[in-house]
BAVO-987442 format. One line per field, with one value per residue: residue in one letter; y, x, z of N, C-alpha, C in turn. Coordinates in steps of 0.2 Angstrom, whole numbers, plus 5000, padded with zeros to 4 digits. Layout:
<kepas>
aa = A|... .
nv = Y|... .
nu = X|... .
nw = Z|... .
cav = Y|... .
cau = X|... .
caw = Z|... .
cv = Y|... .
cu = X|... .
cw = Z|... .
</kepas>
This chain:
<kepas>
aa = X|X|X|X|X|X|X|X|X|X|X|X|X|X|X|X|X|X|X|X|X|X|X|X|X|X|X|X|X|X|X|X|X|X|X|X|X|X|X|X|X|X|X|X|X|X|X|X|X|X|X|X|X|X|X|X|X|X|X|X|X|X|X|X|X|X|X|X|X|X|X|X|X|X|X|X|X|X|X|X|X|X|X|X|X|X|X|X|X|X|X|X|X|X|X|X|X|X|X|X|X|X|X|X|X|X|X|X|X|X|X|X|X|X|X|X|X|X|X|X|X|X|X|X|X|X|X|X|X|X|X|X|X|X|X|X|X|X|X|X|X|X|X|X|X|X|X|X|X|X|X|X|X|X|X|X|X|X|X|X|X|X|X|X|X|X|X|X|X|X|X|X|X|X|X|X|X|X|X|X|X|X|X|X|X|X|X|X|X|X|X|X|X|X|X|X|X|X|X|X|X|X|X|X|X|X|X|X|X|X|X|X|X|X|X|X|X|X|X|X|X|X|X|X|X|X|X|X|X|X|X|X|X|X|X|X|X|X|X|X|X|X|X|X|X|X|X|X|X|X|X|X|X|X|X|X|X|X|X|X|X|X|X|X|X|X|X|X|X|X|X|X|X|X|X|X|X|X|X|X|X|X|X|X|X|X|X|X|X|X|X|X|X|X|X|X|X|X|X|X|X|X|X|X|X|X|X|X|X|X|X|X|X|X|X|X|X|X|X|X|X|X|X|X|X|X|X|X|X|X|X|X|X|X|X|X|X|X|X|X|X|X|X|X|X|X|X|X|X|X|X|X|X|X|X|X|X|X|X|X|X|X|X|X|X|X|X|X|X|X|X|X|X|X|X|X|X|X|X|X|X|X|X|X|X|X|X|X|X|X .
nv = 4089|4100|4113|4131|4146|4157|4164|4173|4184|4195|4204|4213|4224|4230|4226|4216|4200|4190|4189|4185|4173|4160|4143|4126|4110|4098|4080|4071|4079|4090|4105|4118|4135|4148|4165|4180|4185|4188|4187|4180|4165|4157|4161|4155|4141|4141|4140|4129|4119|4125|4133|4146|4154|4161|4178|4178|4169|4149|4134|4118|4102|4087|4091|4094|4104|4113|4122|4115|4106|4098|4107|4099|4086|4088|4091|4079|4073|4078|4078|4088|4098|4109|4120|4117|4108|4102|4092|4080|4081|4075|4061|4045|4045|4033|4035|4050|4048|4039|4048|4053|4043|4037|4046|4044|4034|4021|4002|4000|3994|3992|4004|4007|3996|4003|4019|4012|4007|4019|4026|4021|4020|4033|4032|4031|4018|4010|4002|4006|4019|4023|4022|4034|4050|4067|4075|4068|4066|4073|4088|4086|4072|4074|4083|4073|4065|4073|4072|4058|4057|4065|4055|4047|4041|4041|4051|4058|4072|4082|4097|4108|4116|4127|4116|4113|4122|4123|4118|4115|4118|4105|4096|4101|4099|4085|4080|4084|4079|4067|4067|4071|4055|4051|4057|4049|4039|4039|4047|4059|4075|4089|4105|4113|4126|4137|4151|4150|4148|4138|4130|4128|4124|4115|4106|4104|4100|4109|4126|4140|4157|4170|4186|4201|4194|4189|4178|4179|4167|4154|4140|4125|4123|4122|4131|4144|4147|4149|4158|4171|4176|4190|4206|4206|4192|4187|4195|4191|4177|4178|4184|4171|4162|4155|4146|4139|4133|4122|4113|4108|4102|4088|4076|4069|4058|4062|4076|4068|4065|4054|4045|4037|4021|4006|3990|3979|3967|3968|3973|3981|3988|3987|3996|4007|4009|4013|4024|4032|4033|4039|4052|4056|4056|4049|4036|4026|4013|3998|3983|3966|3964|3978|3988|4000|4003|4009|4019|4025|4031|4038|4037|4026|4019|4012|4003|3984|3969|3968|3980|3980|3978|3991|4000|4016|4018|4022|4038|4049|4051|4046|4042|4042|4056|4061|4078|4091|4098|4091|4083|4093|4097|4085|4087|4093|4089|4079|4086|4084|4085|4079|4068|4052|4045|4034|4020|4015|4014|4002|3992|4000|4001|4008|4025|4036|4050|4068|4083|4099|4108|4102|4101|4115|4116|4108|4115|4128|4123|4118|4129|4137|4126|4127|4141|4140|4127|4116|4101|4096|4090|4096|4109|4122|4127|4143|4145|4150|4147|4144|4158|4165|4160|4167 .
nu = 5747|5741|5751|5750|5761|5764|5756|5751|5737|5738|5729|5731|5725|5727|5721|5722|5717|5719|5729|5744|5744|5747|5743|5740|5735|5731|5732|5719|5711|5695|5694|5685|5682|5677|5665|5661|5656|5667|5678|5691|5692|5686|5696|5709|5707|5705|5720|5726|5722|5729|5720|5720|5733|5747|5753|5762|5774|5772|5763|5760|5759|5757|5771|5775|5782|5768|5770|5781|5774|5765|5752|5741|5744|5744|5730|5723|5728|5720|5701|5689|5674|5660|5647|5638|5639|5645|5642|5645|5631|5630|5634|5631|5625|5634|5647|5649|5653|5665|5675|5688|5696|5695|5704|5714|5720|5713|5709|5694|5685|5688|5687|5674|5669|5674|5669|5657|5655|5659|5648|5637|5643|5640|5627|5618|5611|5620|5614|5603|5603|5614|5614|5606|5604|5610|5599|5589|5592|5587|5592|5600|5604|5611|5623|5627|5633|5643|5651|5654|5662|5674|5679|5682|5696|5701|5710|5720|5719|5704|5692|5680|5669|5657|5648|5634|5625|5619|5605|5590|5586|5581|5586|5598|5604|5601|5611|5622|5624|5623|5637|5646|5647|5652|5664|5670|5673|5680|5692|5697|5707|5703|5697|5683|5675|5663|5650|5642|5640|5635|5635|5648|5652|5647|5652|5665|5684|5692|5690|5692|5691|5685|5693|5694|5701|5713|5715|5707|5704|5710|5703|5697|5680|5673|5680|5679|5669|5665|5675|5679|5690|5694|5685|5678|5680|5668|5658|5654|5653|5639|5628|5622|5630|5631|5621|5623|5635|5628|5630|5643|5647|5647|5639|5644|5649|5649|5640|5627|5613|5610|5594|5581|5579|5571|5566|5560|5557|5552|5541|5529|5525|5538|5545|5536|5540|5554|5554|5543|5555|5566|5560|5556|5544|5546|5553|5568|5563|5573|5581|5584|5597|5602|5600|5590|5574|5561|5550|5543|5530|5526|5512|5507|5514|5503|5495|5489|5504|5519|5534|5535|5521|5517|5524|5529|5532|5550|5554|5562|5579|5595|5609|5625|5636|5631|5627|5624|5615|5607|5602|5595|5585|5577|5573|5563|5555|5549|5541|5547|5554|5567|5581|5584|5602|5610|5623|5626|5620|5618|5618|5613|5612|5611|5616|5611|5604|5600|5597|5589|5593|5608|5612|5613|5624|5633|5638|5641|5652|5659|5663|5671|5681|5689|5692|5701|5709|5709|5703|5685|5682|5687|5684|5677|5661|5655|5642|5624|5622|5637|5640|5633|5640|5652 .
nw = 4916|4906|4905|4908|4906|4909|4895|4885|4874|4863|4850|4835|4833|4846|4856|4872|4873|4885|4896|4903|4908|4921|4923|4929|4926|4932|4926|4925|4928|4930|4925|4926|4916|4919|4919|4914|4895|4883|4892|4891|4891|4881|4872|4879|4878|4867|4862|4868|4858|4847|4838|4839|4839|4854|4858|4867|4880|4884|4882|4890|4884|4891|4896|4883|4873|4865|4855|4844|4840|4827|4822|4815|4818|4833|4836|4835|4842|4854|4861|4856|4860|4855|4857|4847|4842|4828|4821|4805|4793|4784|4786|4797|4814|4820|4809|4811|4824|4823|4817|4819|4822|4811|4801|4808|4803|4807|4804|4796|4801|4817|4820|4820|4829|4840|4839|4842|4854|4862|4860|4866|4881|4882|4882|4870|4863|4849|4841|4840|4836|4827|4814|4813|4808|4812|4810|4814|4828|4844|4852|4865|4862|4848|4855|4865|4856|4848|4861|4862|4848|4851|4862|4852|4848|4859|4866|4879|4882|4884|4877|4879|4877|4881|4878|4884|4883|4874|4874|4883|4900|4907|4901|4899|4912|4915|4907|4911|4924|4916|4911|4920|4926|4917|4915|4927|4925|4914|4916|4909|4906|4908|4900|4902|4896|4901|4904|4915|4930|4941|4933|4933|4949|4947|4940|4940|4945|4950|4949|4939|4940|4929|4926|4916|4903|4915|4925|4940|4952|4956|4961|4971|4968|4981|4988|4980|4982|4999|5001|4991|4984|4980|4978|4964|4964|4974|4971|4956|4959|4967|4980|4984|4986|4998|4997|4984|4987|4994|4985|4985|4995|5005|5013|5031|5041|5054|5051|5058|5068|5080|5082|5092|5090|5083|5081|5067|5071|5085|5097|5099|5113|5119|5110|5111|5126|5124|5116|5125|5136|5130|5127|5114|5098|5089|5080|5071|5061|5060|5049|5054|5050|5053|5042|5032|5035|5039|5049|5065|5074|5091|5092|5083|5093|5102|5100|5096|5092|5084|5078|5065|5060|5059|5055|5044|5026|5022|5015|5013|5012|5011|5002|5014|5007|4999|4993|5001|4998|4989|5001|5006|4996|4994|5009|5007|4996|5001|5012|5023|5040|5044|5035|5032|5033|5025|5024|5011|4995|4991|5000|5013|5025|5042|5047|5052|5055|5046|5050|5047|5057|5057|5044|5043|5052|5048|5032|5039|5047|5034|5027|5039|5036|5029|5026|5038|5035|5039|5044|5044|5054|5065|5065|5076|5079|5083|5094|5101|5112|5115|5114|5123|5137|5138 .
cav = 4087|4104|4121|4138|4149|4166|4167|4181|4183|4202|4207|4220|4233|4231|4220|4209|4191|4185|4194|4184|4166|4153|4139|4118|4107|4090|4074|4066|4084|4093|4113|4125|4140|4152|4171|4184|4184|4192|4189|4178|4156|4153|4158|4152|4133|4139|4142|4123|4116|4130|4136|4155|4154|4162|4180|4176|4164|4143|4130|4111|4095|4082|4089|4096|4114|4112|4126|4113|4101|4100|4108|4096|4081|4091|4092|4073|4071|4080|4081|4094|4096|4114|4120|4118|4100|4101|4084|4079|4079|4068|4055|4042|4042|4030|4037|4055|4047|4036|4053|4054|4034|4036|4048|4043|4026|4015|3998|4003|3990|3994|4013|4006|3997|4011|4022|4008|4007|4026|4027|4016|4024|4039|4032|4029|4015|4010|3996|4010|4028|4021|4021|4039|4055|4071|4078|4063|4068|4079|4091|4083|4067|4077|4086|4065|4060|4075|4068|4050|4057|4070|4050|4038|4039|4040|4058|4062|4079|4085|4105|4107|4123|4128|4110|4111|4129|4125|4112|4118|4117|4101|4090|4101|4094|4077|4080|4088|4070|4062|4070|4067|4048|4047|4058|4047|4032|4041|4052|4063|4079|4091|4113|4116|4134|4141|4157|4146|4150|4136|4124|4128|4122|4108|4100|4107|4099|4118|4133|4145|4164|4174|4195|4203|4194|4188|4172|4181|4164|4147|4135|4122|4126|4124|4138|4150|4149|4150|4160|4173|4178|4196|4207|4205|4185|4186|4198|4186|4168|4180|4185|4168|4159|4148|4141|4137|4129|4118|4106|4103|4101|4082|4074|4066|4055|4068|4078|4067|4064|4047|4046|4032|4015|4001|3985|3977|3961|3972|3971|3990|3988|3988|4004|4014|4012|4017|4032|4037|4035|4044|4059|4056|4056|4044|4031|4025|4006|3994|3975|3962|3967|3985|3991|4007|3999|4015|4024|4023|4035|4036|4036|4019|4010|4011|3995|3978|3968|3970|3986|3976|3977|3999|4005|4017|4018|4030|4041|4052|4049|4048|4040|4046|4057|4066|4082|4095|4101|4087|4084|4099|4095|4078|4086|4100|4088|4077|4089|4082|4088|4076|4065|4046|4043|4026|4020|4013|4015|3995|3991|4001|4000|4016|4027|4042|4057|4075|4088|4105|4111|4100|4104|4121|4116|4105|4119|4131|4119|4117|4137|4135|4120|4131|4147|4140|4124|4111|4097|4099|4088|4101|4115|4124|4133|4147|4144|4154|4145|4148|4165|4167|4157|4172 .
cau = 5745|5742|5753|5751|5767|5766|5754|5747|5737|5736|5729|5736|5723|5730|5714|5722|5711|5722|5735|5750|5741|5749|5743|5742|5728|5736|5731|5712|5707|5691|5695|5680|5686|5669|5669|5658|5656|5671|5682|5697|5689|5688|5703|5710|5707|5708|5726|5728|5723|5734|5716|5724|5743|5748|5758|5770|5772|5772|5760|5765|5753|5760|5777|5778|5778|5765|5773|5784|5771|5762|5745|5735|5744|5741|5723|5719|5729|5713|5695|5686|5668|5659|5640|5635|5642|5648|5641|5643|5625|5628|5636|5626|5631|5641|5651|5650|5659|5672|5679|5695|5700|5697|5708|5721|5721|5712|5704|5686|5679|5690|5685|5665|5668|5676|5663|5649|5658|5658|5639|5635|5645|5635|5621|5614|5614|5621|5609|5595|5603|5623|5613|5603|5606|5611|5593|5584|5591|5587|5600|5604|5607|5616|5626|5630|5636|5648|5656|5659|5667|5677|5683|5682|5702|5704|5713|5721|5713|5695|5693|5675|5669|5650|5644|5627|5623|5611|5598|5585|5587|5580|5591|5607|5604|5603|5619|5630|5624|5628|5644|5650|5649|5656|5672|5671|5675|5688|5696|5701|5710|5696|5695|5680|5671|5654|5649|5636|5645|5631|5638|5656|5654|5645|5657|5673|5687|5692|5688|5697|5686|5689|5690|5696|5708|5715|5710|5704|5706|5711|5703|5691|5673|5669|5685|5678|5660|5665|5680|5681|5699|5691|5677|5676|5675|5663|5652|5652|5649|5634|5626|5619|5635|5630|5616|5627|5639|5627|5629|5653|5646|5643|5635|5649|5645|5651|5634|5622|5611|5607|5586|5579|5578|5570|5566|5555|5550|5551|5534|5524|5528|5543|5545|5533|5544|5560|5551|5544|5560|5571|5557|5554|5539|5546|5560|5567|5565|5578|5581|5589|5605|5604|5599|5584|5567|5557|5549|5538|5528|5522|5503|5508|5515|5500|5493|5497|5507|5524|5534|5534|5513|5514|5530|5529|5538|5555|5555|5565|5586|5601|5618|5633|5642|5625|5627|5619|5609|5603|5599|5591|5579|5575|5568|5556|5552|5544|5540|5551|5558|5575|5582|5588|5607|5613|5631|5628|5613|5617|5616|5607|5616|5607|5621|5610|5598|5604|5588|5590|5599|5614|5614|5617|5630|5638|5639|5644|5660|5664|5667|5677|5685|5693|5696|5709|5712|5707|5697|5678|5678|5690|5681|5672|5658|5650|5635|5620|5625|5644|5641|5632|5643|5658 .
caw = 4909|4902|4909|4903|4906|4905|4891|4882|4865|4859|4845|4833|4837|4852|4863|4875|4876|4888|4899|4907|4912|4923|4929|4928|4924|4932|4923|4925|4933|4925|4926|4924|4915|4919|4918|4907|4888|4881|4896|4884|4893|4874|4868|4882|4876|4856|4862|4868|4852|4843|4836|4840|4844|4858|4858|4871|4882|4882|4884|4887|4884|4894|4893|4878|4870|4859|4848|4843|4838|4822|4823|4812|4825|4840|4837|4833|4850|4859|4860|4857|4862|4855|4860|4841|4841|4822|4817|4799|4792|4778|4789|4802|4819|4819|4804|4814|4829|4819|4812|4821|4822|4804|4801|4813|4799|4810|4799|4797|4807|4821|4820|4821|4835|4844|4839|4845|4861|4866|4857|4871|4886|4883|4884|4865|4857|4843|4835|4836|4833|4824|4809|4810|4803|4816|4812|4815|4834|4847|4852|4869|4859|4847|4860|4867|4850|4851|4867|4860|4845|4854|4865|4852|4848|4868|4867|4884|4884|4880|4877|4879|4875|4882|4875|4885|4882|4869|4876|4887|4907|4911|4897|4902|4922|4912|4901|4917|4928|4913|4909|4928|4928|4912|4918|4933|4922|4910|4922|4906|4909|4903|4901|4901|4895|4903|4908|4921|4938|4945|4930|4934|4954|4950|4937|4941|4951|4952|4944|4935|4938|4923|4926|4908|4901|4919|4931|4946|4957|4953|4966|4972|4971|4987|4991|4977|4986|5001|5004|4986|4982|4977|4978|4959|4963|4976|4966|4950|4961|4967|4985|4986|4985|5002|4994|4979|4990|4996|4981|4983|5002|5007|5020|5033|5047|5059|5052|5058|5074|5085|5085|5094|5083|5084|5076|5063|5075|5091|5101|5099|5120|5120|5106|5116|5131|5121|5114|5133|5141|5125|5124|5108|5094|5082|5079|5065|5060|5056|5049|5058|5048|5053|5036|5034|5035|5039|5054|5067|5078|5096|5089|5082|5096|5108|5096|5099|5087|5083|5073|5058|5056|5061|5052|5039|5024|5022|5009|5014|5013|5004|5006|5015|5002|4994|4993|5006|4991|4989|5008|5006|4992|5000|5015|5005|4992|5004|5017|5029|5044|5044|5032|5036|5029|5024|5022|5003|4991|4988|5007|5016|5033|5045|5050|5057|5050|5047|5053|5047|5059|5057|5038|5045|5055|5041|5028|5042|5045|5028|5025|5040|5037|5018|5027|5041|5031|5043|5042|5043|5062|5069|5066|5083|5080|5089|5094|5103|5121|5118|5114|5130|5144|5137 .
cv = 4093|4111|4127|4142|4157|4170|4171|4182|4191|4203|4213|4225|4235|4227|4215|4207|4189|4188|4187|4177|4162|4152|4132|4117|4097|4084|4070|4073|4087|4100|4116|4131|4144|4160|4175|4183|4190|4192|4182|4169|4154|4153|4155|4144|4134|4137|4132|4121|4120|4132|4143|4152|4160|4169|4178|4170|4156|4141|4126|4108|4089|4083|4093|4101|4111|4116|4124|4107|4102|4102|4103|4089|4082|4089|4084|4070|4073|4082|4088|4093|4105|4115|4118|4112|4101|4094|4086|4077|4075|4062|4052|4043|4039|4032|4042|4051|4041|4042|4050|4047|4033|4039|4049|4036|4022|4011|4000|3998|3991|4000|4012|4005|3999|4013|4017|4008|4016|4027|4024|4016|4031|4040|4031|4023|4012|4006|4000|4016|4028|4023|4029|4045|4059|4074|4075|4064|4073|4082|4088|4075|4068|4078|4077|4063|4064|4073|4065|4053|4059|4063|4046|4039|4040|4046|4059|4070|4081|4093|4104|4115|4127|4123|4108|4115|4130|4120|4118|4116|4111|4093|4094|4098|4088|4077|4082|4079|4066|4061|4066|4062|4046|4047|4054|4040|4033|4042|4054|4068|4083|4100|4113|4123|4134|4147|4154|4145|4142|4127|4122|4124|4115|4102|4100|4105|4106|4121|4138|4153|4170|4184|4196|4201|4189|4183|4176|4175|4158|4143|4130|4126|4126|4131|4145|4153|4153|4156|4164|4177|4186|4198|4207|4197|4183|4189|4193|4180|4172|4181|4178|4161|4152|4142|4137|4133|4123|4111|4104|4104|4093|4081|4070|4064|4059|4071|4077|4065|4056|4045|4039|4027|4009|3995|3980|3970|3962|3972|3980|3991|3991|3994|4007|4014|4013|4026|4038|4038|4040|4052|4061|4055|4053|4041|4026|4017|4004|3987|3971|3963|3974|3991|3996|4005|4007|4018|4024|4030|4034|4034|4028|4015|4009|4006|3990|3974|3968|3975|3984|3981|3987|4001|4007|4018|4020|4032|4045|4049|4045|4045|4045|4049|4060|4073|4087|4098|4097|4084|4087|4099|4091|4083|4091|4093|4081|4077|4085|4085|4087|4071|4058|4044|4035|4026|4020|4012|4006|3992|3993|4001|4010|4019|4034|4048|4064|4078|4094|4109|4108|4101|4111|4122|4113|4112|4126|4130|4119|4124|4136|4135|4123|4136|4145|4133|4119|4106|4098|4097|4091|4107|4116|4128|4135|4147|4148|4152|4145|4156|4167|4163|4162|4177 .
cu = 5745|5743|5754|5756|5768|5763|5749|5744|5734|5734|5731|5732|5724|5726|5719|5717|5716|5729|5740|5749|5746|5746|5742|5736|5733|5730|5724|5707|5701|5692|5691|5683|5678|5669|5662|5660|5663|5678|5691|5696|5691|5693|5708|5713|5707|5717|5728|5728|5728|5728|5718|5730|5743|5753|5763|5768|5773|5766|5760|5758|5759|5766|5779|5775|5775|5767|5775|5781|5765|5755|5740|5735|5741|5734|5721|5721|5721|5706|5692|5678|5664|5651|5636|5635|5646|5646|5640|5636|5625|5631|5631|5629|5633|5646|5654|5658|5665|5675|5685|5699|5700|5703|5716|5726|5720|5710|5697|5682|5681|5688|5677|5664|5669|5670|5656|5649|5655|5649|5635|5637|5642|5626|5614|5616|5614|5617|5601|5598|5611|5619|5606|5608|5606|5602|5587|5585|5589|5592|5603|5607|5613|5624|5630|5636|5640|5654|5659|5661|5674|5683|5687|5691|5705|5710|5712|5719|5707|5695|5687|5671|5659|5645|5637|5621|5617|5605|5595|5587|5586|5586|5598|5609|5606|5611|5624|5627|5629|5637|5649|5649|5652|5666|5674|5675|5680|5693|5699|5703|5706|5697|5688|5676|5665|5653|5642|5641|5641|5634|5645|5656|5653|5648|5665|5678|5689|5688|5693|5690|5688|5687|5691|5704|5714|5711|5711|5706|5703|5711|5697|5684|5672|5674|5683|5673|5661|5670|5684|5688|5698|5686|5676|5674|5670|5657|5649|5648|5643|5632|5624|5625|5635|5627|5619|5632|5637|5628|5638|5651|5643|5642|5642|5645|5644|5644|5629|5621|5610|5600|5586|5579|5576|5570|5561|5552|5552|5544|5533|5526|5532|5547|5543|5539|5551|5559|5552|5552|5566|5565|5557|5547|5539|5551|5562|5570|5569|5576|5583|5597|5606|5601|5591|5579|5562|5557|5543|5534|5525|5515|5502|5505|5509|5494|5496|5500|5515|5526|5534|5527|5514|5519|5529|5537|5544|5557|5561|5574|5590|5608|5623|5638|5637|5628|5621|5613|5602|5598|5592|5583|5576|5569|5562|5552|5545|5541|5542|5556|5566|5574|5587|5595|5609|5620|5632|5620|5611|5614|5611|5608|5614|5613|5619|5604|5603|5595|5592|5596|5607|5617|5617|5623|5636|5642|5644|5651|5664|5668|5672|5682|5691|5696|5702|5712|5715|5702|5692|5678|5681|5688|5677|5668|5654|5643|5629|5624|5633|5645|5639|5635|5652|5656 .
cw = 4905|4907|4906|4906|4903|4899|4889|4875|4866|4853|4840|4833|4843|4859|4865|4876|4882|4889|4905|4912|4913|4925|4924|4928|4927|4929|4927|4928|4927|4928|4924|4922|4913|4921|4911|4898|4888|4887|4894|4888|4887|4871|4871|4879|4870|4856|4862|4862|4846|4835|4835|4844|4847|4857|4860|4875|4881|4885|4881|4888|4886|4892|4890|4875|4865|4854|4844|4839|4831|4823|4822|4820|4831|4841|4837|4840|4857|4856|4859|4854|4860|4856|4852|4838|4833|4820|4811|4795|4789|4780|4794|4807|4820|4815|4808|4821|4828|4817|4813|4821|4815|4800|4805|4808|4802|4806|4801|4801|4813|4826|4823|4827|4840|4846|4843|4853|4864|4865|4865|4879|4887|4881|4877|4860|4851|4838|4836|4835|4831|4816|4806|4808|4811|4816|4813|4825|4838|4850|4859|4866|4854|4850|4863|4862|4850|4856|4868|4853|4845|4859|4860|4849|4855|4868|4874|4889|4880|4883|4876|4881|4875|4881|4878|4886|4879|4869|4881|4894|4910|4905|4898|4908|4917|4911|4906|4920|4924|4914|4914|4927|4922|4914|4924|4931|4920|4912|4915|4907|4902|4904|4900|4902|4899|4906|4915|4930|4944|4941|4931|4940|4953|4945|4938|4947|4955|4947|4943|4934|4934|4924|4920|4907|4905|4923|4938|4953|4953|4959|4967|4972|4977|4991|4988|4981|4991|5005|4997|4985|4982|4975|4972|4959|4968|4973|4958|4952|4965|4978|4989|4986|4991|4999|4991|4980|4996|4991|4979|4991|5003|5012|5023|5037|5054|5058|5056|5067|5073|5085|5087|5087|5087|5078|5072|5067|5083|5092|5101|5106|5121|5116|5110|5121|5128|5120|5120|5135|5135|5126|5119|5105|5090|5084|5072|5065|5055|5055|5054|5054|5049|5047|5039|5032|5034|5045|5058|5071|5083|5094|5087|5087|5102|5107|5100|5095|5089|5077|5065|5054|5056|5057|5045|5035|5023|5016|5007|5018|5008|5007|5007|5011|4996|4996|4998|5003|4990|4993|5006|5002|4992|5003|5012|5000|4995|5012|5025|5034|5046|5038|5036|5030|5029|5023|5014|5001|4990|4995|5013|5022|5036|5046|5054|5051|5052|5046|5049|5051|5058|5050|5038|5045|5050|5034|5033|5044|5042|5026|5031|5040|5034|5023|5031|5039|5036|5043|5046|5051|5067|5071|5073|5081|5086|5088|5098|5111|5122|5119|5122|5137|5142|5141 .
</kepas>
């Protein structure tokens, strides 16, 4: 959807922003373009819009040399999303996020209910904030309203340029969540700017690591983390880059351990003697459909009853396909030594626990998997007891 070619924008004191870039951005993809202040991300994407034209070089929109296309057109074909948002103060929002279908010469009712639609896709709606003023909002609401203007003429690409840079820490976490489910629904084909190496992994199908002027390495986040092109991109995605690659790390079935399980109208008996004869301290209760009830402990079963009346509840667990990060912050936040995974957040069907250790092992797999470019259940790790039967 959008390929750069060879370009380059010099200025005439002679500053290269941007030395000799090729690459592609294929159609639904979101591209992080992340990199120090001054290292040429933004003109980068001014260039798409034909913000700053390009010394040398081409770059096509679906296709087409933008050169060749009128600027004003160009631009109403795509979003653009800035940290400063641009809202028109003397307009409502609703008005704000009508701009471009208004100027595209949509009928103004049609324009409305555009704008009411996206208003409502990000999360605010329209029959209570369609009808305020920008400073009656707060700046992540701002920043929202942004977003659905930047859609409401359904522009195949969105330029997005630091847009969560200027909210405070706990409502950009929100605004990046958001963002993600929205992009899940549009699948628009997105550049997004940030000097946030931590924002880049966690919204970016790839990354684009910017030296001066030059991309450094153009690839998945989990391949930047794990396996840095250069000690200039290992230095940038930082020392701590494992950690960091706990959150484009998911949980796979392969991660997880077996523990004992029992069942919600099982006899306290008949648990204990599972536990005894597994050598275990706990097991994890199930329904009669298999689904994740909770958890029992030997201490329990020496009642009588069935596990129904002793089973505490499960706090702790995440579906198949969270993030190791996530795992992660699971098991500290409820001082737990394992996490139990389910198939589906709606169902609830058991499919096993990941302990610490096996998060290890997961993580450890996944660099792996990147560096020889095999999948994660191929991988052999060395272990303490292979190393010693060598």
């Amino acid at each position: 959807m959008i390929r750069f070619e060879h370009v380059t924008k010099r200025y005439p004191d002679g500053t290269t922003a941007v030395d000799d870039l090729s690459f592609e951005v294929p159609q639904g993809e979101l591209v992080t373009l992340v990199g120090p202040s001054g290292c040429g991300k933004t003109t980068t994407m001014k260039m798409v819009n034909r913000l700053i034209e390009p010394t040398e070089g081409r770059i096509f929109l679906d296709g087409d040399d933008i050169s060749a296309i009128d600027p004003v057109q160009l631009r109403r074909r795509i979003g653009y999303v800035i940290q400063q948002v641009g809202l028109f103060p003397h307009k409502t929002v609703l008005e704000n996020t009508a701009t471009v279908p208004h100027l595209l010469g949509w009928q103004r009712g049609k324009g409305r209910e555009r704008a009411a639609e996206l208003l409502d896709l990000v999360g605010l709606d329209p029959s209570v904030y369609g009808d305020r003023y920008p400073e009656q909002l707060s700046g992540g609401q701002r920043q929202r309203v942004g977003v659905a203007r930047a859609l409401a003429a359904d522009p195949p690409v969105l330029l997005m340029d630091e847009p969560f840079g200027a909210v405070d820490p706990v409502v950009r976490d929100h605004l990046q969540s958001e963002f993600l489910k929205l992009q899940a629904a549009v699948r628009k084909t997105v550049l997004f700017v940030t000097h946030d190496i931590e924002e880049a992994v966690r919204l970016g199908d790839r990354i684009a690591v910017y030296g001066q002027g030059r991309i450094e390495q153009f690839d998945a986040p989990a391949a930047v983390l794990g396996t840095p092109a250069t000690p200039y991109v290992a230095d940038f995605v930082g020392a701590d880059r494992g950690l960091k690659r706990l959150s484009v790390t998911s949980i796979e079935e392969g991660d997880l351990e077996q523990p004992p399980i029992v069942h919600l109208d099982d006899p306290l008996g008949r648990a204990a003697a599972k536990l005894a004869k597994e050598g275990a301290r706990w097991a994890v209760v199930l329904d009669s459909a298999d689904n994740l009830h909770g958890w029992i402990s030997t201490e329990q079963t020496g009642a009588s009853g069935t596990v129904r009346e002793h089973a505490r509840r499960m706090e702790a667990w995440l579906p198949v396909g969270a993030s190791l990060k996530q795992a992660f912050a699971t098991m500290l936040q409820h001082d737990a030594g394992w996490i139990a995974v389910i198939d589906k957040e709606e169902t609830g069907r058991f499919l096993g626990v990941l302990t610490p250790a096996r998060l290890h092992e997961a993580l450890r797999r996944s660099i792996d998997a990147d560096a020889q470019a095999i999948p994660r259940t191929e991988v052999e790790l060395e272990t303490v007891s292979t190393v010693a039967s060598v």
